[in-house]
N, C-alpha and C positions, 0 to 999 in steps of 0.2 A: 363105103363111099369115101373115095379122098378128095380133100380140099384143096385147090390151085394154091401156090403159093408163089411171093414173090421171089424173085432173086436177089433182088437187091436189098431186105427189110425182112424177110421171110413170114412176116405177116401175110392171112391169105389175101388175095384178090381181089375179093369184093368188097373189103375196109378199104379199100384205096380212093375211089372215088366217092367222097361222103359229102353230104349236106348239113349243116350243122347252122339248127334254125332259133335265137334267141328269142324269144315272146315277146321281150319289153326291151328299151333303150333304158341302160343303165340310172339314167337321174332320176325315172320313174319307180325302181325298183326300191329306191330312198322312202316314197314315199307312202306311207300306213296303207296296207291294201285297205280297209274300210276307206278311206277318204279319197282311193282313184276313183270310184266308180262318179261322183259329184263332180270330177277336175277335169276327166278330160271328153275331146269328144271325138269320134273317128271309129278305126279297124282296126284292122290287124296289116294295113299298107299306109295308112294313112291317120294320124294322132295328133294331136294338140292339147296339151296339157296346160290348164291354166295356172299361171306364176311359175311355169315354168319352161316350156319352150313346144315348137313342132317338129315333127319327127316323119321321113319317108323312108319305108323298107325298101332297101339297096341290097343288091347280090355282089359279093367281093371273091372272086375266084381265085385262090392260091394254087400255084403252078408247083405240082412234084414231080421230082423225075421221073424218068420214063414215061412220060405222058397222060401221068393220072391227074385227077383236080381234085381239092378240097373248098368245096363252095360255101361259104358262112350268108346267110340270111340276117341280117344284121339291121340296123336304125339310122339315117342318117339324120343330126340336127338341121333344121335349115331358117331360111328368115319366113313370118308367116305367110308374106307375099307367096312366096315361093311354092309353103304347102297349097294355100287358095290356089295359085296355077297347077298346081299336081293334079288335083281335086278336079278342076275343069274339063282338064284335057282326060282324065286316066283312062274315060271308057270312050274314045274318041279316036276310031280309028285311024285318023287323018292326022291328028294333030297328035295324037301319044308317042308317035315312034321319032318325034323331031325334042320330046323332053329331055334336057341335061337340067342336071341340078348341082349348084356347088354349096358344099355345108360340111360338117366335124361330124366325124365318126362318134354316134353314141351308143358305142357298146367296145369291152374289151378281146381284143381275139385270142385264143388260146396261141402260146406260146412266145407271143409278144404284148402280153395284157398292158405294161406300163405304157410301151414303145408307139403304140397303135391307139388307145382310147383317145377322142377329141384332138384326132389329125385332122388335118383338112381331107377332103376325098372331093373328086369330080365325078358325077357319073353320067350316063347318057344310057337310052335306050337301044339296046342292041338287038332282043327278040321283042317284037311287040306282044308276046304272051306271057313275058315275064316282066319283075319289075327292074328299074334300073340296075345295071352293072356298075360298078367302080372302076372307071379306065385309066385313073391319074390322080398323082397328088402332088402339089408343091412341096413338099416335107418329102425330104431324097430318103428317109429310110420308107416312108410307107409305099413312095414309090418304086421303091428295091422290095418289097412284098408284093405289091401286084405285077412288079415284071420280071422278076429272078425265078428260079427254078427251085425248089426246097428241098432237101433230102426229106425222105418218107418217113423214117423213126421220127424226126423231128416234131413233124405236125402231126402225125398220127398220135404219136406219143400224148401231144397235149390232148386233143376231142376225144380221145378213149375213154373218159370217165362220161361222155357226154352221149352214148350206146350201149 
């Protein structure tokens, strides 16, 4: 049985389009696992960690050539107003697919881990079965990662340890 390969990367095919899904938002990971379980309260979409901030799971799609994606499942910080409104609306089928949220990426992305932690990000609801996407950032590099095109070694190279 042979395995498709790319042309451009010669990695096979089915490493191209990955999902690469962080559990926890970086500031949480600081703190003693015995002492989260008291601190925060929420999911695995939706977190509030006390003394230290809220958190809403954001899908950030990075664009590789030839028309593969690398999607990170990542954390966005936001104000708590903000999460409270997440929380309202999430299972609201009228009212979830109108949610954007603006807040600092809290998680680092492979290959630009300095570049990208605690950006600003925008994101808005694109599929209502999923949760929000990241469509924009004021900070022009992070907005050159959500709309430029990336070579495949690149990003592959860094999520490989993460499969």
């Amino acid at each position: 049985m042979s395995v498709e390969t790319c042309p451009n990367c010669g990695r096979p095919v089915d490493e191209h389009n990955r999902h690469v899904r962080f559990k926890l938002p970086e500031p949480v990971l600081e703190i003693p696992k015995e002492e989260r379980p008291a601190r925060t309260w929420g999911n695995d979409v939706l977190m509030a960690v006390r003394d230290l901030g809220s958190f809403v799971r954001i899908l950030i799609p990075i664009k590789l050539s030839g028309g593969y994606t690398v999607t990170y499942s990542a954390w966005l910080s936001v104000p708590p107003d903000d999460l409270r409104h997440a929380w309202e609306v999430w299972t609201d089928n009228e009212k979830y697919p109108q949610l954007r949220l603006r807040g600092f990426l809290a998680n680092m992305l492979p290959v630009w881990e300095d570049d990208t932690y605690t950006k600003p990000l925008e994101t808005a609801v694109i599929d209502p079965d999923h949760t929000p996407y990241a469509i924009d950032s004021p900070d022009d590099f992070m907005h050159r990662v959500l709309h430029n095109e990336w070579p495949h070694e690149l990003v592959l190279a860094a999520i490989a340890p993460y499969f």
